[in-house]
Each structure stands twice: as structure tokens, then as C-alpha cells.
VOKOLLO-239420 format. One record per residue: x, y, z of N, C-alpha, C in turn; residue number from 1. Coordinates in steps of 0.001 Angstrom, whole numbers, plus 500000, padded with zeros to 6 digits. Layout:
<recs>
<rec><n_east>X</n_east><n_north>Y</n_north><n_up>Z</n_up><ca_east>X</ca_east><ca_north>Y</ca_north><ca_up>Z</ca_up><c_east>X</c_east><c_north>Y</c_north><c_up>Z</c_up><i>NUM</i></rec>
...
</recs>
This chain:
<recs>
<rec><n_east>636906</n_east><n_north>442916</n_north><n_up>100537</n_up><ca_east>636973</ca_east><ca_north>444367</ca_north><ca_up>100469</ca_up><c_east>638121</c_east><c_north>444859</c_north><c_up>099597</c_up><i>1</i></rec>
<rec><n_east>638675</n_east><n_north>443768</n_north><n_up>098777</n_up><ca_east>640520</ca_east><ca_north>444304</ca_north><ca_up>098167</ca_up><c_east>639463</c_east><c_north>445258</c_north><c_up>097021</c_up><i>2</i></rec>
<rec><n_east>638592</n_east><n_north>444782</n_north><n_up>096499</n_up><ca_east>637687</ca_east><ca_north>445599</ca_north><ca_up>095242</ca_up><c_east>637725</c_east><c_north>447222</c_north><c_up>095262</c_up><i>3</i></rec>
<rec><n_east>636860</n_east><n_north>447501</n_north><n_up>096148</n_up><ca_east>636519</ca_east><ca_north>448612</ca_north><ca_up>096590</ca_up><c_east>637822</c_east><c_north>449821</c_north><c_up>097222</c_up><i>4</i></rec>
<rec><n_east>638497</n_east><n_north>448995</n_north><n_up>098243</n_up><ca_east>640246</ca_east><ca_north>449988</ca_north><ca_up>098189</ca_up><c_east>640871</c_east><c_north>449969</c_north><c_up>096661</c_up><i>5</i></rec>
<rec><n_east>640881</n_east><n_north>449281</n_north><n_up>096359</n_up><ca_east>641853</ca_east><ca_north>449211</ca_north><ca_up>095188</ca_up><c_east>641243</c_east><c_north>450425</c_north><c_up>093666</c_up><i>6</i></rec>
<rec><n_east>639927</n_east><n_north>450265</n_north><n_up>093750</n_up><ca_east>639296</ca_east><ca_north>451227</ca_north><ca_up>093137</ca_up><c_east>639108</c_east><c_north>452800</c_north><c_up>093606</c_up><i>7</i></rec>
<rec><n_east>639265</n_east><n_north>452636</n_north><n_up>095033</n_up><ca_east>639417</ca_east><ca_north>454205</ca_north><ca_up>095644</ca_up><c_east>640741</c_east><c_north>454430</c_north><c_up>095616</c_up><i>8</i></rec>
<rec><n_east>641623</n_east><n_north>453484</n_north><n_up>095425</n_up><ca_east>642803</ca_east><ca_north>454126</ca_north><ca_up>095554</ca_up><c_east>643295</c_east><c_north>454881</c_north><c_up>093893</c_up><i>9</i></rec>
<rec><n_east>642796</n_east><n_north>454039</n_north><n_up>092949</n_up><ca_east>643009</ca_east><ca_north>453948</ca_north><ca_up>091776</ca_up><c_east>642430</c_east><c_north>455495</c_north><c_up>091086</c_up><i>10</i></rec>
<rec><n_east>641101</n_east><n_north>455868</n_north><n_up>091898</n_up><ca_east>640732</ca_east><ca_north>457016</ca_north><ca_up>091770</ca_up><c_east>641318</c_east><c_north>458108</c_north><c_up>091968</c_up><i>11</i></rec>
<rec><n_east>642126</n_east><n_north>457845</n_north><n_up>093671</n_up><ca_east>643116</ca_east><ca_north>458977</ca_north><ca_up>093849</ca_up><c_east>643984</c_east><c_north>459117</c_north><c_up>093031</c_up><i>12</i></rec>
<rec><n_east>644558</n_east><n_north>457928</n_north><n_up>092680</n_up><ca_east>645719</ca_east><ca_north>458168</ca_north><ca_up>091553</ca_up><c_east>645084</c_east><c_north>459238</c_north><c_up>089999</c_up><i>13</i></rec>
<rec><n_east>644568</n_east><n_north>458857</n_north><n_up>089786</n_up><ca_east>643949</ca_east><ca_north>459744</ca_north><ca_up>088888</ca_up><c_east>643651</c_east><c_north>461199</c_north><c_up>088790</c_up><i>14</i></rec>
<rec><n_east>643164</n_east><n_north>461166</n_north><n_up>090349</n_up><ca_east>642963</ca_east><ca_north>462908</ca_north><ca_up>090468</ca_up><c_east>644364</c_east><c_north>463539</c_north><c_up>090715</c_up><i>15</i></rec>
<rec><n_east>644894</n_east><n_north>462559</n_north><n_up>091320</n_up><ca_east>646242</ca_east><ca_north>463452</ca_north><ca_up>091276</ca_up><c_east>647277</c_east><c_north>463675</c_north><c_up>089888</c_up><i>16</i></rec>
<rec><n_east>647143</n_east><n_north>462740</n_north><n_up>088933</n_up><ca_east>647975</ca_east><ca_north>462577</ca_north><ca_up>087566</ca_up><c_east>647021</c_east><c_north>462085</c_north><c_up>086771</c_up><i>17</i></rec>
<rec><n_east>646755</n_east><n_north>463318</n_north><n_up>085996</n_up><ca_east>645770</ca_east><ca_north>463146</ca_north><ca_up>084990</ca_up><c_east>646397</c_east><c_north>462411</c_north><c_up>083934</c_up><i>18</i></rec>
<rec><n_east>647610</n_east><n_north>462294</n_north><n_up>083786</n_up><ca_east>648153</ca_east><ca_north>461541</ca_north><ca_up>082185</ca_up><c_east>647797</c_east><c_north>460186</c_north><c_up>082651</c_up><i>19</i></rec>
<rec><n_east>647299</n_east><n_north>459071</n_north><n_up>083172</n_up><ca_east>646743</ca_east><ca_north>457813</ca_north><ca_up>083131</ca_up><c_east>645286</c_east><c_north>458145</c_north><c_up>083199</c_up><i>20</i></rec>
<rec><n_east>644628</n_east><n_north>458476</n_north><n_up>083226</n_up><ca_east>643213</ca_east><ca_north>458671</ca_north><ca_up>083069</ca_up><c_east>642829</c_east><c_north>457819</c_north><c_up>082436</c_up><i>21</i></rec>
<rec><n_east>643871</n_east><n_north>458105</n_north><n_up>081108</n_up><ca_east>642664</ca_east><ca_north>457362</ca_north><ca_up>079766</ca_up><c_east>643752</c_east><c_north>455914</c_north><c_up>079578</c_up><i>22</i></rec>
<rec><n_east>644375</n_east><n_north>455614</n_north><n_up>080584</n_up><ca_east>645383</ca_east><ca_north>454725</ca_north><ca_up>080330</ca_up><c_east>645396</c_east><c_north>453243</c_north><c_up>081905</c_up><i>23</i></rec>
<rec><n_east>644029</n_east><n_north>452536</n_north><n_up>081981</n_up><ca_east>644011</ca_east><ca_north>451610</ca_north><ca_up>083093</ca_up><c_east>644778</c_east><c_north>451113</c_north><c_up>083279</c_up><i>24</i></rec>
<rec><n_east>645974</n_east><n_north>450453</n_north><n_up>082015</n_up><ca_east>647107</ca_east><ca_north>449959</ca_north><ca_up>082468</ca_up><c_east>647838</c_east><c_north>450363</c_north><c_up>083498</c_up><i>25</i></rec>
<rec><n_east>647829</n_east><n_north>451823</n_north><n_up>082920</n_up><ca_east>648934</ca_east><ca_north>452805</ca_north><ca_up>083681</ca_up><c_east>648747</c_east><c_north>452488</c_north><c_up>085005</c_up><i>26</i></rec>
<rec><n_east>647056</n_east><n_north>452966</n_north><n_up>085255</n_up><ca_east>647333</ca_east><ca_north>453023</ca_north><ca_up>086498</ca_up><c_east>646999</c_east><c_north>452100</c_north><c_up>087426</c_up><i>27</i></rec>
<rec><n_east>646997</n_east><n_north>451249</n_north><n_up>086989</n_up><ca_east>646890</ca_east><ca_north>449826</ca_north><ca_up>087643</ca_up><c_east>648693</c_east><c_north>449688</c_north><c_up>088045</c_up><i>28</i></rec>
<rec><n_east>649564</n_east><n_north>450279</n_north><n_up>087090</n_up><ca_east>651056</ca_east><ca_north>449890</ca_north><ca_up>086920</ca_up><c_east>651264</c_east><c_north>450521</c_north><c_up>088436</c_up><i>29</i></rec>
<rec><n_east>651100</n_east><n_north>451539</n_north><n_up>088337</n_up><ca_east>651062</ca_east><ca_north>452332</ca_north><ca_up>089751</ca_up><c_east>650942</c_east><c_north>451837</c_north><c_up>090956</c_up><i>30</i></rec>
<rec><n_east>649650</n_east><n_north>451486</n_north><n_up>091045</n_up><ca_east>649397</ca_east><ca_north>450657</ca_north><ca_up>092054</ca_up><c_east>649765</c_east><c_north>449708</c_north><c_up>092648</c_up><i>31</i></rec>
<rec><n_east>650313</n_east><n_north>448824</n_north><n_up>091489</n_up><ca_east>651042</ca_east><ca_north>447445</ca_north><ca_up>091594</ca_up><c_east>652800</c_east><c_north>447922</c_north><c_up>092204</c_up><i>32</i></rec>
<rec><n_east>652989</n_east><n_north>449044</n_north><n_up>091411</n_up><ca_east>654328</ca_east><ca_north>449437</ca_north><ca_up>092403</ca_up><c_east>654841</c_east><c_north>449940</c_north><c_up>093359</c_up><i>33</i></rec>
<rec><n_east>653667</n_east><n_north>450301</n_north><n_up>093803</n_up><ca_east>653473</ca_east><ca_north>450611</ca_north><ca_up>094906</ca_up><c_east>652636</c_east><c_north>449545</c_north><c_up>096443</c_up><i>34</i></rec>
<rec><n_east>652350</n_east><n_north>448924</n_north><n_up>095675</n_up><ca_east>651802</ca_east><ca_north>447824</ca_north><ca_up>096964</ca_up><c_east>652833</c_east><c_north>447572</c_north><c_up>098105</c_up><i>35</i></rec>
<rec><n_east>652287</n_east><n_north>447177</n_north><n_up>099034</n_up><ca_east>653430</ca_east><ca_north>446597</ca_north><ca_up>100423</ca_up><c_east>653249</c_east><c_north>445120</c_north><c_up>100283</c_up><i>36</i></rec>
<rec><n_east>654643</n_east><n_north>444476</n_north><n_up>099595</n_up><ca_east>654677</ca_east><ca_north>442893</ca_north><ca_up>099834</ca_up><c_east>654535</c_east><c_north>442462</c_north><c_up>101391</c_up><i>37</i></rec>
<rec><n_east>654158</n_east><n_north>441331</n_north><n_up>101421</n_up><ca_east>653186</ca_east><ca_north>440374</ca_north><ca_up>102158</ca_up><c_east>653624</c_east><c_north>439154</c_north><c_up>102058</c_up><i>38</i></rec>
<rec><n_east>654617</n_east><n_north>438275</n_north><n_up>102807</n_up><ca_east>655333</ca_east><ca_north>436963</ca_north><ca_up>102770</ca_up><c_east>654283</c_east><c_north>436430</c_north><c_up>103886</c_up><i>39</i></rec>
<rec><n_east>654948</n_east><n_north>434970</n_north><n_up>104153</n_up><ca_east>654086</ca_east><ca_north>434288</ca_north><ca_up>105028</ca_up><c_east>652753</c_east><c_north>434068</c_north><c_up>105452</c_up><i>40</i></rec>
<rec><n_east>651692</n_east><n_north>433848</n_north><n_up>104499</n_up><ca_east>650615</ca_east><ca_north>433242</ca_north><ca_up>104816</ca_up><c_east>650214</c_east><c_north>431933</c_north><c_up>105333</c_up><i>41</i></rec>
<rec><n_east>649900</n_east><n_north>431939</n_north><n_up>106493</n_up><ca_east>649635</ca_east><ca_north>431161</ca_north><ca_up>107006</ca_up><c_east>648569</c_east><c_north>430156</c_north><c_up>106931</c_up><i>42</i></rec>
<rec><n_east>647100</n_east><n_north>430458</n_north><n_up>106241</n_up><ca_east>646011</ca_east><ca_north>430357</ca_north><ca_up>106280</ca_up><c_east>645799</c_east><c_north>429391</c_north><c_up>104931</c_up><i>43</i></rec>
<rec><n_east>645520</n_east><n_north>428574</n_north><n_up>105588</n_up><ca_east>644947</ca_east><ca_north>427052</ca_north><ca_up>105160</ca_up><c_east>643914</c_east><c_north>427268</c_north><c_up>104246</c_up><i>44</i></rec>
<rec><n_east>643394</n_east><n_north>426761</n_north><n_up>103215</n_up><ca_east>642530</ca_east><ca_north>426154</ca_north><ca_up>102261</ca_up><c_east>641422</c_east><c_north>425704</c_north><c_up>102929</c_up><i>45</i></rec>
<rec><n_east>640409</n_east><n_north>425772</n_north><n_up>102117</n_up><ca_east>638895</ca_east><ca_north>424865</ca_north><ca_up>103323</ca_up><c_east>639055</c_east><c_north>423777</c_north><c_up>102390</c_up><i>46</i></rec>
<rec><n_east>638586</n_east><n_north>422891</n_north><n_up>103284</n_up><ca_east>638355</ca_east><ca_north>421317</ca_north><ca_up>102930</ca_up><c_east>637763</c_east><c_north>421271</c_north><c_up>102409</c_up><i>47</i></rec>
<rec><n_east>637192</n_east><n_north>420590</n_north><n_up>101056</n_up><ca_east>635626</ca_east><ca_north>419810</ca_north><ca_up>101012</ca_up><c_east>635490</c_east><c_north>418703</c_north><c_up>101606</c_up><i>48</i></rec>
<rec><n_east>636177</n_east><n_north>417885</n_north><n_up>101915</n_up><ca_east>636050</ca_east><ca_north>416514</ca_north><ca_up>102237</ca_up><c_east>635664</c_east><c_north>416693</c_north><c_up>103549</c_up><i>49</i></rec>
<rec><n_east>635605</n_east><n_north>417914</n_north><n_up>104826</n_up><ca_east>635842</ca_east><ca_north>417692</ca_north><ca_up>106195</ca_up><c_east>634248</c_east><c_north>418076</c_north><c_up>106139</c_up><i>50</i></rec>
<rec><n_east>633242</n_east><n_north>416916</n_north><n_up>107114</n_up><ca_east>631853</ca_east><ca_north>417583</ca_north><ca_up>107377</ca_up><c_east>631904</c_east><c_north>417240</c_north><c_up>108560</c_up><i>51</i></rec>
<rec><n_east>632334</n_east><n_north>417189</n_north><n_up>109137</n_up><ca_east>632877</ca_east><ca_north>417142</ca_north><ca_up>110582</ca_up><c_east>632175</c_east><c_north>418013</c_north><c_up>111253</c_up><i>52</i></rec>
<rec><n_east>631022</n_east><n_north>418274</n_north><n_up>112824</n_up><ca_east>630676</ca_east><ca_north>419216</ca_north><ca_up>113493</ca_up><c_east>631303</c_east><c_north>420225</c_north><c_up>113050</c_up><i>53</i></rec>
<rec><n_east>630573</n_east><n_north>421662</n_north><n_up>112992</n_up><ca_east>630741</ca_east><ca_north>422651</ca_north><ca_up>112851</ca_up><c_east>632095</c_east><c_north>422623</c_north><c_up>114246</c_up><i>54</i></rec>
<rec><n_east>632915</n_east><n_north>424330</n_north><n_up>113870</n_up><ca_east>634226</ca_east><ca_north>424222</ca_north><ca_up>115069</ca_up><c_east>633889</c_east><c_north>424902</c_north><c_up>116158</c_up><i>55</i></rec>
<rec><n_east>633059</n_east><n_north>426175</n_north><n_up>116572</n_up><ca_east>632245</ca_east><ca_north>426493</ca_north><ca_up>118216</ca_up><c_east>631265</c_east><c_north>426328</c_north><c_up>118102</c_up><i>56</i></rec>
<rec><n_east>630140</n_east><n_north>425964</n_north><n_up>116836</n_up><ca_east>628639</ca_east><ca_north>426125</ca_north><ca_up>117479</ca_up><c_east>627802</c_east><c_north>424667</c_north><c_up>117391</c_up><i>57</i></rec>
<rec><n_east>628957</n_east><n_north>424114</n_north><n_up>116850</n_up><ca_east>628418</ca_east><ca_north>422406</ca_north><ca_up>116839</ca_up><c_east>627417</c_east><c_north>421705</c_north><c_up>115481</c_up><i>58</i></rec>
<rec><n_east>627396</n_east><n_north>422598</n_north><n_up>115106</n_up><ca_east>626257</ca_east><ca_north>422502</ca_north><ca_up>113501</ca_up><c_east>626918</c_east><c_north>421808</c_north><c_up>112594</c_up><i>59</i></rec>
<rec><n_east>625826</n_east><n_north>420734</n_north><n_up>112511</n_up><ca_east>626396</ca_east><ca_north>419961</ca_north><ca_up>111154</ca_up><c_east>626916</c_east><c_north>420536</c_north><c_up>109987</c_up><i>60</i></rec>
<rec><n_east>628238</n_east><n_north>420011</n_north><n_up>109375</n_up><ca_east>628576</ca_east><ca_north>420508</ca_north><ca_up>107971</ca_up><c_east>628239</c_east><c_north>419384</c_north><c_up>107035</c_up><i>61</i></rec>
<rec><n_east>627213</n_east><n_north>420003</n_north><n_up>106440</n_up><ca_east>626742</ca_east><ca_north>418595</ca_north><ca_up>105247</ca_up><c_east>627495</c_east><c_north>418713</c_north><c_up>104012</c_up><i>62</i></rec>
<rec><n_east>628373</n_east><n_north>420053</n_north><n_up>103974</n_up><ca_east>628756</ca_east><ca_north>420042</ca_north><ca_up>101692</ca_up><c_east>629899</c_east><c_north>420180</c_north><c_up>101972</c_up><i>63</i></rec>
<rec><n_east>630890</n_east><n_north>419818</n_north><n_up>102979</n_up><ca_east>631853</ca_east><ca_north>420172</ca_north><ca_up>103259</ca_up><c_east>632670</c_east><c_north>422028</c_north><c_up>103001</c_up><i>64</i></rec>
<rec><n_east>633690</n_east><n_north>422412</n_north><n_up>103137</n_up><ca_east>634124</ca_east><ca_north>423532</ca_north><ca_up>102889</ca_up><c_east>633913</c_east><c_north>424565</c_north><c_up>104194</c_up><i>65</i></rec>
<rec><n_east>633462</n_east><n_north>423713</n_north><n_up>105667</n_up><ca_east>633187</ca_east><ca_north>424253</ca_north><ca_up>106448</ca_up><c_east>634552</c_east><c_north>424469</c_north><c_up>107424</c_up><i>66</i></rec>
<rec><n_east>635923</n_east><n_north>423914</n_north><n_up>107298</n_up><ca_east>636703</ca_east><ca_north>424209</ca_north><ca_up>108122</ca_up><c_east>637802</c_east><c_north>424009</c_north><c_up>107638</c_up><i>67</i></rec>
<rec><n_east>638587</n_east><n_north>424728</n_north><n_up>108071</n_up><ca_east>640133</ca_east><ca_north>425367</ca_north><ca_up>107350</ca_up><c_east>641066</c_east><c_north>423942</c_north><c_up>107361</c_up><i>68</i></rec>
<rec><n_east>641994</n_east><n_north>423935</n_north><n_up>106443</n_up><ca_east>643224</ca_east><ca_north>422519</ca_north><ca_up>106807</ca_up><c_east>643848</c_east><c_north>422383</c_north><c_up>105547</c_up><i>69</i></rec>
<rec><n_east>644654</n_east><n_north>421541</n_north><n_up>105844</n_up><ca_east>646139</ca_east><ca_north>421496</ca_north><ca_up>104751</ca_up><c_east>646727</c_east><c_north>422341</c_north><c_up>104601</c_up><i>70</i></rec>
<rec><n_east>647818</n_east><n_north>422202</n_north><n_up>103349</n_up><ca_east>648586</ca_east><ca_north>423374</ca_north><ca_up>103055</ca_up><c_east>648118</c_east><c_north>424695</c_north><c_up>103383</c_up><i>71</i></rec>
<rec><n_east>649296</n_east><n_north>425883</n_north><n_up>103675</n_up><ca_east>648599</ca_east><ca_north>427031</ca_north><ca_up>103271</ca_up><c_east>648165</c_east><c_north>427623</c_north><c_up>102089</c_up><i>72</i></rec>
<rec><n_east>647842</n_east><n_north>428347</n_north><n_up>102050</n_up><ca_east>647581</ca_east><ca_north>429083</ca_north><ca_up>100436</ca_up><c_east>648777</c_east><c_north>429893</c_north><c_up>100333</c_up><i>73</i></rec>
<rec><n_east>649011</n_east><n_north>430062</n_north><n_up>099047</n_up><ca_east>650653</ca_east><ca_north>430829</ca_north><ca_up>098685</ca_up><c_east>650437</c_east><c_north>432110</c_north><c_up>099066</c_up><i>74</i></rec>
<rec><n_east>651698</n_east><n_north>432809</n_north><n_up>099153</n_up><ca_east>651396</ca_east><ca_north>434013</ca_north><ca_up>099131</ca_up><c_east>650648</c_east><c_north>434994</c_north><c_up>097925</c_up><i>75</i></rec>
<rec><n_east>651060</n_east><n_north>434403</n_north><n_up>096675</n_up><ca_east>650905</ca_east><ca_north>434950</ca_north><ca_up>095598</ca_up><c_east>649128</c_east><c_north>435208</c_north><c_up>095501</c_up><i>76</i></rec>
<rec><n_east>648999</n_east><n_north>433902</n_north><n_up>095617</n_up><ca_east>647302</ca_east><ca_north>433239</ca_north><ca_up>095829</ca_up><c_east>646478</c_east><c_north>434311</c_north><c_up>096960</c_up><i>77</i></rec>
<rec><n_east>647219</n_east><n_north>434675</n_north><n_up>098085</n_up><ca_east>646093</ca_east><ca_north>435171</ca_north><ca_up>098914</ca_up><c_east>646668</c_east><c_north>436751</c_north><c_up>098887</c_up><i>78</i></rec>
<rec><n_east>647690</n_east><n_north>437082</n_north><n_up>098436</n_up><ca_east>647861</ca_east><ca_north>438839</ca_north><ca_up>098397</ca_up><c_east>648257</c_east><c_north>439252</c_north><c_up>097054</c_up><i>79</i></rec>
<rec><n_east>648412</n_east><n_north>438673</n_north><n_up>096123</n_up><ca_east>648248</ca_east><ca_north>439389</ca_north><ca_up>094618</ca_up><c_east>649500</c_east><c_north>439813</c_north><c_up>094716</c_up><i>80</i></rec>
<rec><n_east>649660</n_east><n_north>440998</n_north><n_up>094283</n_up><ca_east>650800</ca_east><ca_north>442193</ca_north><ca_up>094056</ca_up><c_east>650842</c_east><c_north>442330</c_north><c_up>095364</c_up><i>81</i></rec>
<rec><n_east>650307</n_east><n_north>442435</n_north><n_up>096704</n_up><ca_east>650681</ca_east><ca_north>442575</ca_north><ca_up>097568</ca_up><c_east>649229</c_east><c_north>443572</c_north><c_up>098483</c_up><i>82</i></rec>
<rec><n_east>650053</n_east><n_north>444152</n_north><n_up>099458</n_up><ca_east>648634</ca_east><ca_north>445016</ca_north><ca_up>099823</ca_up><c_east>648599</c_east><c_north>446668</c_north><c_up>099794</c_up><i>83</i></rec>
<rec><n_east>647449</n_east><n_north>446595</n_north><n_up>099370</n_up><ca_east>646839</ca_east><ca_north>448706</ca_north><ca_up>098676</ca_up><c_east>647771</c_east><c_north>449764</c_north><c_up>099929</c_up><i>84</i></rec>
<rec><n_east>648639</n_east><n_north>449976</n_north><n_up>099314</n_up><ca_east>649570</ca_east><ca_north>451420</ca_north><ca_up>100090</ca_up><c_east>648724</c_east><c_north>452662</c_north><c_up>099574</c_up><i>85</i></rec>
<rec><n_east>647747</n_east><n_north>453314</n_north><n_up>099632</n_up><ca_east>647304</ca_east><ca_north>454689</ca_north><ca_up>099105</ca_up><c_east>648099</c_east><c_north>455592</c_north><c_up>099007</c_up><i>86</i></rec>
<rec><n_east>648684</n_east><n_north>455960</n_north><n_up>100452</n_up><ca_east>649961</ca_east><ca_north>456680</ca_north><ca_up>100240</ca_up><c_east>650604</c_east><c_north>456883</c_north><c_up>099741</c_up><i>87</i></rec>
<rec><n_east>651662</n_east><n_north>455567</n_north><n_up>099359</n_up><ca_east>652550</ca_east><ca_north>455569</ca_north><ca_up>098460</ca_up><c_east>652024</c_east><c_north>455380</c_north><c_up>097015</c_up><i>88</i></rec>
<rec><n_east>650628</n_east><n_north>454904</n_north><n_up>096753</n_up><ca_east>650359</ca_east><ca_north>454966</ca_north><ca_up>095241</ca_up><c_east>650051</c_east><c_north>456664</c_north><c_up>094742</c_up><i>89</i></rec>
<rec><n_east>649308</n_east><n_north>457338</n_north><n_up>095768</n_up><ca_east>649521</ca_east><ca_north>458550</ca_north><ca_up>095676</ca_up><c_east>650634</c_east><c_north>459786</c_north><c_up>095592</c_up><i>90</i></rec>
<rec><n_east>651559</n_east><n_north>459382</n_north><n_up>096160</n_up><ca_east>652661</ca_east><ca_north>459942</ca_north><ca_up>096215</ca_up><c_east>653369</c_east><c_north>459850</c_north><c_up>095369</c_up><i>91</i></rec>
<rec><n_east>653387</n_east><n_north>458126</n_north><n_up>094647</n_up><ca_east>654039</ca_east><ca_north>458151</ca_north><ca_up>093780</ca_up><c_east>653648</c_east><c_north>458903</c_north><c_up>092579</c_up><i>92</i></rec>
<rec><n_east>652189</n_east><n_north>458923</n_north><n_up>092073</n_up><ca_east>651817</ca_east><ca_north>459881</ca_north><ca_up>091313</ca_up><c_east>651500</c_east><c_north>461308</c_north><c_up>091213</c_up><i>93</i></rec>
<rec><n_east>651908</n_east><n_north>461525</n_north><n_up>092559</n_up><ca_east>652101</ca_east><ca_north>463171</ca_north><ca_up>092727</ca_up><c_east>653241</c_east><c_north>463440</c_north><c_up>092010</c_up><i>94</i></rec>
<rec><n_east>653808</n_east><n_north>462097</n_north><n_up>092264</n_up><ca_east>655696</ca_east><ca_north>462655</ca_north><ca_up>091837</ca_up><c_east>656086</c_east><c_north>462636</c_north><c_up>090395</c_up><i>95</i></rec>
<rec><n_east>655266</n_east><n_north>461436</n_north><n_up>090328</n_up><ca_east>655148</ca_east><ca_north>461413</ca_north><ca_up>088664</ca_up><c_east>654367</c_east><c_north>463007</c_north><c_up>087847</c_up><i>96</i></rec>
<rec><n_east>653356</n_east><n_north>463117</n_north><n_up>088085</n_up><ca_east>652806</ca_east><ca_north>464344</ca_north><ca_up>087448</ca_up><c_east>653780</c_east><c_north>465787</c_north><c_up>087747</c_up><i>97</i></rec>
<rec><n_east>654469</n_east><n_north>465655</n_north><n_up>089424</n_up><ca_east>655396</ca_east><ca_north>466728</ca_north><ca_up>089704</ca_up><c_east>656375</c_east><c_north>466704</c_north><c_up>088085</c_up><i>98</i></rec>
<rec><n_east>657202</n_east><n_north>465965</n_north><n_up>088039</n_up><ca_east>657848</ca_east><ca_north>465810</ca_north><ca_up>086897</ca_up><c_east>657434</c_east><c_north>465938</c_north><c_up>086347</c_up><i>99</i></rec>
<rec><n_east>656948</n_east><n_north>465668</n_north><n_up>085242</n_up><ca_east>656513</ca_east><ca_north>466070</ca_north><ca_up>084448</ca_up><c_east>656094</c_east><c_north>467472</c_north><c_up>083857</c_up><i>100</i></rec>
<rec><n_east>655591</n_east><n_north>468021</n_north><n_up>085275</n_up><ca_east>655150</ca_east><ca_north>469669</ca_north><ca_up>085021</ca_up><c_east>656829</c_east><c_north>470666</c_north><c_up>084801</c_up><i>101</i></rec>
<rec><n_east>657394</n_east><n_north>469655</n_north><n_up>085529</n_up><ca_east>658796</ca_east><ca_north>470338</ca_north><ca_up>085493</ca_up><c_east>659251</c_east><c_north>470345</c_north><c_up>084081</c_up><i>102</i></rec>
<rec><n_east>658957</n_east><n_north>469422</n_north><n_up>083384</n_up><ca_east>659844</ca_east><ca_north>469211</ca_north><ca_up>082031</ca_up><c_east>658557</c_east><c_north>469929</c_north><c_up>080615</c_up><i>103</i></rec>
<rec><n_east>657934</n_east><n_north>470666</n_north><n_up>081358</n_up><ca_east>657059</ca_east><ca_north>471771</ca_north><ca_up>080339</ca_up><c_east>657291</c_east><c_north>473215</c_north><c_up>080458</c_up><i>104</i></rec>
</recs>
């Protein structure tokens, strides 16, 4: 679901500060500075190698990739820039366009 927030959020940013409109960088920049970092992931990699009974319903795993193990996955790897603040991506571009109107 990161697709779909990240694109509604990206929208708000827009309606609120029209000067990135025509500029995705921009407002991707936004977004990204506004994210909430996210340390400590805990959550393991799937195996291929494990075909081991399914883990509550008992069903064979024939192609492996059916159950979690090893390392975790990095943080970088499982939260990107971090996670979609709307708020603050909004706010921040309220504040940005605020300024701006000020200096016209």
C-alpha cells in the first residue's frame, strides 16, 4: 500500500504549492523530508531453501519462500526514506508556498 499513500500524499502536496507541480523532483524532495524515520526492523527475509510444512495450516511448501528466517532485512531495504507523514509533507508545503507569497 506505500504506492497509493505516497501518491495521495504527493497530490496534497501539490494542491497546496503549486510551484512543484511541474517539478516531480520537487515534490518527491518534500516528501522525502518529511518522512518519519523507522530504525529497527526486525523482519526476516523468506527462505527459498525452507519447504518445510506450511507454519498453522500444515500445507506443503513445494517452491520454497513459504516462511520467514535469517537475517533481518535492513532498515533502508524495508522503509525507504522512511514512513508517509501527510501532515508534515503538507505542512511543510503550506509553509513553503506561505513564503513565498510573502516575498511577492
Amino acid at each position: 500500500m506505500a504506492t497509493p499513500h505516497a501518491s495521495a500524499v504527493l497530490a496534497l502536496i501539490a494542491s497546496v504549492h503549486p510551484e512543484p507541480r511541474g517539478n516531480p523532483r520537487g515534490l518527491v524532495q518534500v516528501l522525502k523530508d518529511t518522512a518519519r524515520d523507522v530504525h529497527g526492523n526486525a523482519t526476516p527475509v523468506l527462505s527459498a531453501t525452507d519447504t518445510s510444512p506450511g507454519d498453522a495450516n500444515g500445507l506443503p511448501c513445494t517452491t520454497g519462500y513459504c516462511h520467514l528466517g535469517g537475517p533481518a532485512v535492513s532498515d533502508i531495504d524495508a522503509y525507504g526514506a522512511g514512513i508517509v507523514d501527510a501532515g508534515r509533507a503538507v505542512g511543510a508545503a503550506w509553509t513553503m508556498h506561505a513564503a513565498r507569497l510573502s516575498r511577492c
